[in-house]
N, C-alpha and C positions, 0 to 999 in steps of 0.2 A: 768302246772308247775310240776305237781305231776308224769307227765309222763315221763318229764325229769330227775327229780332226779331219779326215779325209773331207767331209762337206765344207769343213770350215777355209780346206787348201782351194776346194775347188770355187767357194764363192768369191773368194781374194785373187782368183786366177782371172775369175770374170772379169769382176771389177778392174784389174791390172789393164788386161787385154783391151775391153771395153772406153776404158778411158785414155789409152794410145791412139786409139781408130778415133774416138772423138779430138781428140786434142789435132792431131794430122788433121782432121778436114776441119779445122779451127770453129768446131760446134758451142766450145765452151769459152768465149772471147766475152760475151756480157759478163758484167761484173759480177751481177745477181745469179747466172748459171754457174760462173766459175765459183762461187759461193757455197751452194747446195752439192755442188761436186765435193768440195772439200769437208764440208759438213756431212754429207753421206759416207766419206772413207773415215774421218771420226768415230762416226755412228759405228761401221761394218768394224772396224779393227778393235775399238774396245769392247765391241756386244761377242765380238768373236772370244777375244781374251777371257771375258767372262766367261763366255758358256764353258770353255776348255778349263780353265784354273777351278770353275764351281763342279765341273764334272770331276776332277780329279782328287779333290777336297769333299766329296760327298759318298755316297753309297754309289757304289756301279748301277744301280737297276735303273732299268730306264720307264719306270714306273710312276708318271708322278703324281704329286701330293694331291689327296682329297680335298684342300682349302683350295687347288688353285695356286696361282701367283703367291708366292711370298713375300713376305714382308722385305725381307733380305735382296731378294732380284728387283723386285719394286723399287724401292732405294737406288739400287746402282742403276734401274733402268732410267729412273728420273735425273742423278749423277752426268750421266751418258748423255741424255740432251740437253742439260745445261754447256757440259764439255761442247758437243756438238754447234747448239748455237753460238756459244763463244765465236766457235771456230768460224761460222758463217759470218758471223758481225766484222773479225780479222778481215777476213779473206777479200772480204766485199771490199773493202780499202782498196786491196793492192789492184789498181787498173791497171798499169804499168806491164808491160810484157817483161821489161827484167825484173818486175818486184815478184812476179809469180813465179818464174821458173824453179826460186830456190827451195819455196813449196813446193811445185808441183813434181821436183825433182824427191823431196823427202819424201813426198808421202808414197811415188810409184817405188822408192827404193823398199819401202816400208812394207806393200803391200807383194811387193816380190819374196822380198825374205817372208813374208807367212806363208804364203801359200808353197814357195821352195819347202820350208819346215815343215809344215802339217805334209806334207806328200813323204818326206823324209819319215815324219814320227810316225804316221800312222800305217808305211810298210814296215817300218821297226815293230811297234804293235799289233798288227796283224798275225806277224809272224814271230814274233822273240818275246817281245814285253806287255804284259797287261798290268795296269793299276786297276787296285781292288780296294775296297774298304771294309770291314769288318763289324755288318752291324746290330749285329747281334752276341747273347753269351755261349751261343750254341758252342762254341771251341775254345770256352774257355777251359784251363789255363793256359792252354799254348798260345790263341789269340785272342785278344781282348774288345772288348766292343771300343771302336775306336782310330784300332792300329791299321794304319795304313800300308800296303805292300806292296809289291809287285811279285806276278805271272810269270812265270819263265813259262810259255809258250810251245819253245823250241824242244822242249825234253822230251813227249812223247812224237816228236815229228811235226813236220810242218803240212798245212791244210794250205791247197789250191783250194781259191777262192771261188767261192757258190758252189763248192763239191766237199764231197765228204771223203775225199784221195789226201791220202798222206803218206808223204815219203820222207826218208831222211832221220827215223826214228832211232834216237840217241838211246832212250833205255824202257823198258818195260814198265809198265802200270803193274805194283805190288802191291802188297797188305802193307799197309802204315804208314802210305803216302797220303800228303793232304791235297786235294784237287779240290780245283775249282772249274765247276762246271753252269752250263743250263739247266736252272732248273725242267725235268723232262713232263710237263705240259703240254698235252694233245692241241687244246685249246685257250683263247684269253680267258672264259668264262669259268675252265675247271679250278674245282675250289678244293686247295689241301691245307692244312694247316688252321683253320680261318680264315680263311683269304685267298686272292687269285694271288697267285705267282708266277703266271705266263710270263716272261720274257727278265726274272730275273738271274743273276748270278749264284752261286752257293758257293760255299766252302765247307767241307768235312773231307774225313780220314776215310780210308778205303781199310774198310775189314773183311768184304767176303769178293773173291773171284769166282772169275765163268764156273756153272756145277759145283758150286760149293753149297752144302745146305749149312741153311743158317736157321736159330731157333732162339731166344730170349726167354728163359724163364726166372720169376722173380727176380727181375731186373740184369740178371747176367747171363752174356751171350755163350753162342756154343757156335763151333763152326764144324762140322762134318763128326758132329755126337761128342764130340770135345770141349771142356771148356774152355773160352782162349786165355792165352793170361794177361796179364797186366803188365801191361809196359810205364806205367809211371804217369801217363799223362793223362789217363783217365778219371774225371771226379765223377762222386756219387753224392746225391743229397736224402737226407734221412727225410723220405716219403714214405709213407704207406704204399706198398706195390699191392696193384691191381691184378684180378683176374679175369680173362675171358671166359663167355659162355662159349662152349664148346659147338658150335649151332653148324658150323658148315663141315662138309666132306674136305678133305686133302686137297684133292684137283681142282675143286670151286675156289678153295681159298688162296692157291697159285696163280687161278685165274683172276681172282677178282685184284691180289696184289700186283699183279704185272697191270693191269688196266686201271689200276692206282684207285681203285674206289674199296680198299678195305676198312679204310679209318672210316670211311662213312655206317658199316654196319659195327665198329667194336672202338671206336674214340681212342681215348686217351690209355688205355687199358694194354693197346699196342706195345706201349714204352714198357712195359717190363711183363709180358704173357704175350707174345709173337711167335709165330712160326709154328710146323719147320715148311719153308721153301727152298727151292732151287735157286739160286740165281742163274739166269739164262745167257746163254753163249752172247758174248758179244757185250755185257753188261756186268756192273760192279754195284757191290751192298757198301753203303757207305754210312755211316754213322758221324757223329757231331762227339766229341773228346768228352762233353758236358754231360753226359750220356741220358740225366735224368731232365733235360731242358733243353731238347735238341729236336726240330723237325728232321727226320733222317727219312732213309729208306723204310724201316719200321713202316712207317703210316702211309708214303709215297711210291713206294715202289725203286725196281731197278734204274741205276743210272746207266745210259746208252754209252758205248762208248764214242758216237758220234757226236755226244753232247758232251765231254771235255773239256774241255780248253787250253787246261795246264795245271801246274803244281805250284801251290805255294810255296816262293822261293825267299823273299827277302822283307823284312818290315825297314820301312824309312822312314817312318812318322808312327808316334811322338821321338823326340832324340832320345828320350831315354829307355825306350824298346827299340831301338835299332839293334838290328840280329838277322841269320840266317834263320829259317823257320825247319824245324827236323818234326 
C-alpha cells in the first residue's frame, strides 16, 4: 500500500512541478491547451483517489482479477472522463487571464496537498501503519472475512528501505501473535494452495518458534512432543481426519517442507497427519485459528522472518467489529 500512495505522491508532484515550468514560460495561454491541462489534473486526481480509497477497501494483494478490468473500475473509469470533459468544456470558456488564475490556483493548491499527503501516509505506512483486509475464513473467529484492519508495523522494528536491517525493535515475535506477512514464494509461477500466491499478503497466528518441532496428528498439534493447548480461539470442524502414507525419510520430508513442495506429494491429508519438523532459525510455524480451513505452514512451509511485516493490531471496518485484535 505504502508503495502506491508513494507513486500516487510522486505523480502529483510531477504534474504540480511540471505545470509551474509550463505556466512561467506561458506554454498553456491557448484556450484549447489550458483546457486539456485542466481536464488531465481531473483525470490524475480522481484516477488517483480511486486507485488509493479502491485499494484500501479491497484485499491487499496485488494480484489482479482473472476477468481483467471490472465492472466496478470500469464504471468510475467512464465517471472520471465524463467529469473530466466537463471540466474541459468549463475551462475552454475561461480566455481571460483573471478568469483562470482562480482555477489554476485550486487545482495547483490541490495537487500540492496530494502529493504533500501520500509522501506523509506512505512514510507513515511504510513504517508504523498497514491496511489489510481479511479475505478469507482462514482466522475465523478472531477475523472475519471481511474486517478490515490495520498493521502496526512498528512492533517488531522498523525496516530500512530495499534492506532487510531492522532497528528499533519494541518487542519480540511470540507464540499467539497474529502477523501478517508475505506470503514466502521463491517465485510468481510457485503453486500452493491451488494457486499462485506470489506477491500476496497473509494473516495467521504464530504457534511454533526458531527449533521448535512441530507435528499434527489427527488434526491436533504438538509442539516439542507436547500437546499445545487451547487458548479459546481455535475452531475445529467435524471432518473426517486424513492420513498420510508414510513414503518419505525424516530428512527428505524437512527438506521438501522448507522448499515448500510437500503438499504436492501428500494434499490435503497435511491439515491433520503433518510432521514432525524443525522449524529453522530465523523462521516461524504459523497456522490460520480455523485450523480445519486454513492454508498454513502445514502445506507451505516456514515463514522467513524477513517476510513479516507486522502484527495485527486494530479492525476499523465494519463499525460493528471495531476492536483491538489479541
Amino acid at each position: 500500500m505504502e508503495q502506491k500512495l508513494f507513486t500516487v505522491a510522486c505523480i502529483m508532484y510531477v504534474f504540480s512541478w511540471g505545470s509551474k515550468r509550463l505556466f512561467q514560460k506561458k506554454r498553456l495561454e491557448k484556450p484549447t491547451l489550458f483546457a486539456l491541462w485542466h481536464a488531465a489534473f481531473l483525470m490524475l486526481i480522481l484516477g488517483c483517489a480511486y486507485y488509493v480509497f479502491d485499494f484500501i477497501m479491497s484485499s491487499s494483494s496485488p494480484v489482479l482479477p482473472e476477468s481483467g478490468i471490472s465492472a466496478k473500475s470500469l464504471f468510475v473509469g467512464v465517471v472520471i472522463m465524463a467529469l473530466a470533459g466537463y471540466g474541459f468544456v468549463a475551462a475552454k470558456h475561461k480566455k481571460e487571464e483573471k478568469q483562470r488564475q482562480p482555477l489554476i490556483k485550486t487545482d495547483l493548491e490541490w495537487a500540492n496537498t496530494v502529493y504533500f499527503a501520500g509522501f506523509v501516509a506512505s512514510f507513515v505506512m511504510f513504517f508504523f501503519i498497514q491496511a489489510f483486509k481479511i479475505p478469507s475464513a482462514s482466522m475465523q473467529n478472531t477475523l472475519l472475512i471481511g474486517d478490515h484492519l490495520f498493521v502496526n508495523k512498528a512492533a517488531y522494528g522498523f525496516r530500512i528501505p530495499l534492506t532487510q536491517i531492522r532497528f528499533g525493535e519494541f518487542r519480540q515475535i511470540k507464540p499467539g501473535d497474529i502477523i501478517v506477512f508475505s506470503f514466502p514464494a521463491d517465485t510468481p509461477e510457485q503453486i500452493n494452495c491451488g494457486g499462485y500466491q506470489y506477491g500476496r499478503d497473509y494473516v495467521k497466528r504464530v504457534v511454533g518458534m526458531p527449533g521448535d518441532k512441530i507435528e499434527v496428528k489427527e488434526g491436533v498439534l504438538y509442539i516439542n512432543d507436547q500437546e499445545a493447548p487451547l487458548h479459546g480461539y481455535e475452531i475445529f470442524e467435524p471432518v473426517e481426519r486424513l492420513a498420510s502414507d508414510d513414503i518419505l525419510d525424516s530428512q527428505t520430508y524437512q527438506i521438501l517442507w522448507e522448499d515448500r513442495k510437500l503438499e504436492d506429494i501428500y494434499g490435503l491429508s497435511l491439515r491433520d497427519d503433518f510432521g514432525p519438523v524443525i522449524v529453522p532459525e530465523g523462521s516461524y510455524f504459523a497456522m490460520g485459528d480455523n485450523r480445519d480451513n486454513s492454508c498454513d505452514s502445514r502445506f507451505w512451509g516456514p515463514v522467513p522472518r524477513e517476510n513479516i511485516k507486522g502484527t495485527a493490531w486494530f479492525i476499523h471496518w465494519p463499525l460493528s467489529r471495531i476492536r483491538l485484535i489479541k
